[in-house]
N, C-alpha and C positions, 0 to 999 in steps of 0.2 A: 558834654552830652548829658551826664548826669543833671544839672540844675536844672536843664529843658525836659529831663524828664518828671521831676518833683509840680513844672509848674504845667507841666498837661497833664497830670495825674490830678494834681490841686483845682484846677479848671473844670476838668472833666465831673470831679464830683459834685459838683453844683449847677451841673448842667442839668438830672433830673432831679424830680419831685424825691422829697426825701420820705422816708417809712411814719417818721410821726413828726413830720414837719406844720409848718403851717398849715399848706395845701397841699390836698391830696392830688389838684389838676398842676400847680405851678410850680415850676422849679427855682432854687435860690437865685438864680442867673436870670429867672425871667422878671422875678419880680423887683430885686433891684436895679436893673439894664433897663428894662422893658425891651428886651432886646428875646428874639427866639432865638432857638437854635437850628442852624441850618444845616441840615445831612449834609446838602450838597457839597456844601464848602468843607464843614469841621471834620469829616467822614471817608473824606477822600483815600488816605493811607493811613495807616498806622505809624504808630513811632519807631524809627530808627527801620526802616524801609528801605531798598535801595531805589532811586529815584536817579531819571535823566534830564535836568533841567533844559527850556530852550536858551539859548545868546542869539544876539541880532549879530546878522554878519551882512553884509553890505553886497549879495550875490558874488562872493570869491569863495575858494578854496576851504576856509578856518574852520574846523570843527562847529556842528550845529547846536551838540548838545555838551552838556556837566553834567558828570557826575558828581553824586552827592547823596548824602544818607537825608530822608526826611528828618525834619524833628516839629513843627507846629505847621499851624496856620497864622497866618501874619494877621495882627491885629489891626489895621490899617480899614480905614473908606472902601480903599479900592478894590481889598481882598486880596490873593496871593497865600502865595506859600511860602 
């Protein structure tokens, strides 16, 4: 859990505009990405959260959800957590 905290710590700070950075409107993340950043997605919880994920279960019986402690958002196309 630890290392997953250093690198959304690490992340997070280059997510806004810095005090005497380049730009006062862009943040390090935007201008090298060219990517924004999204509340919706990146915002969602916090770290180290308890969270109940969903599983596919095939209309039986099995447990619906996981538990599990958040720790990111998944870097991936498709998004996720």
């Amino acid at each position: 859990m630890i290392p997953y905290l250093a690198m959304v710590c690490a992340k997070q700070m280059n997510n806004f505009p810095a005090k005497n950075g380049i730009s006062k409107y862009y943040s390090p993340h935007m201008i090298m990405s060219n990517e924004s950043y999204d509340y919706k997605k990146h915002c969602v919880c916090e770290f180290g959260t308890y969270v109940q994920g969903n599983t596919r279960t095939n209309n039986t019986n099995l447990p619906r959800s996981v538990d599990a402690i958040y720790l990111r958002p998944a870097s991936s196309l498709l998004g996720g957590h």
